[in-house]
N, C-alpha and C positions, 0 to 999 in steps of 0.2 A: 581899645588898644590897637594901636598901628601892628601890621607883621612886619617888623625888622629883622636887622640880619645883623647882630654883631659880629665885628673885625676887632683882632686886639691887634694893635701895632707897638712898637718900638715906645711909643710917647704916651701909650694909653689906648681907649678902646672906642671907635667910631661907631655909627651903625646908618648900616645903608638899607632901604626902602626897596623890595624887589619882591614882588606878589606873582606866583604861578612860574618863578626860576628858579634854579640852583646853584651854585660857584662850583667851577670845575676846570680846574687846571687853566686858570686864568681868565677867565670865561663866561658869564650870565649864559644859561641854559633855559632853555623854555620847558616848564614841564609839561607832558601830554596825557595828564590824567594818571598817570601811576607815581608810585614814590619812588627815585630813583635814589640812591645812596653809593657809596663805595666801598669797599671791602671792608677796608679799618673799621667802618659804623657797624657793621653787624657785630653782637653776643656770642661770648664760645659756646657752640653746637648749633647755631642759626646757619641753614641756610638759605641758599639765592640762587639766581639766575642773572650769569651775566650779559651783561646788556653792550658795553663797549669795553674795549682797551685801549685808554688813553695814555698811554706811553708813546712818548715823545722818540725814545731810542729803538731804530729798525731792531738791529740783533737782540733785545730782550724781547722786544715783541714777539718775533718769530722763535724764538726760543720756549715763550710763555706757551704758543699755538705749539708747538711740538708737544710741550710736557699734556695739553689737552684743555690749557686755558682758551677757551675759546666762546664764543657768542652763542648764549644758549645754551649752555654748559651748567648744569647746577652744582653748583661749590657750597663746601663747608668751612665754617672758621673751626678750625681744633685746637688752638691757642693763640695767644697773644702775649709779647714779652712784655713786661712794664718799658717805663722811661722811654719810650720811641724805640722799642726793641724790636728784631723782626716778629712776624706772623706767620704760620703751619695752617694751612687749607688742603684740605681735600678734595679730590677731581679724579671721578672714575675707578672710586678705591685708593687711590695714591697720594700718599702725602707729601705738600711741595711750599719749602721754607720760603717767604717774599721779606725783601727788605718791604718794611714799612711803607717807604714812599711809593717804591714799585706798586704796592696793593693798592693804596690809596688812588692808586691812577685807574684802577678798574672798578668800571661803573658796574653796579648791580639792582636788582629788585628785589 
């Protein structure tokens, strides 16, 4: 069995061929031996160690690094809303609401 990567689109659902990468904010990633994921993939009470913040927008970024989102940081998921609702993580004891998409942009292990 080939490692594929299904994409669902608009018309149906493709699958593209990409062995030892990841998709990340537009992207083919090379992995370097560990599993990389993002925030949204982890289980409520899993945590991680973040790796990147791929956010696109300076001021949430540096907003994130204020509240102590930061690289090498180890985070928890404490919920997650259904239907693409935001996500509750913890960081240093403190608990910090992310919209969805925002999480989804920060890379974790």
């Amino acid at each position: 069995m080939k490692n594929v990567t299904p994409f669902f689109l608009a018309y149906g659902m493709i699958e593209i061929e990409k062995k030892n990468h990841y998709w990340t904010t537009g992207e083919w990633i090379e992995k370097q031996g560990e599993m990389i994921m993002v925030l949204t993939d982890l289980h409520k009470g899993e945590t991680a160690v973040v790796v990147r913040l791929a956010i696109e927008q300076e001021a949430l970024k540096q907003r994130l690094l204020h509240l102590g989102v930061k690289e090498g940081k180890t985070v928890r998921l404490k919920a997650a809303m259904p239907f693409g609702g935001p996500v509750m993580v913890e960081v240093d004891g403190q608990a910090i609401g992310l919209r969805r998409k925002e999480a989804s942009s920060i890379e974790v292990k």
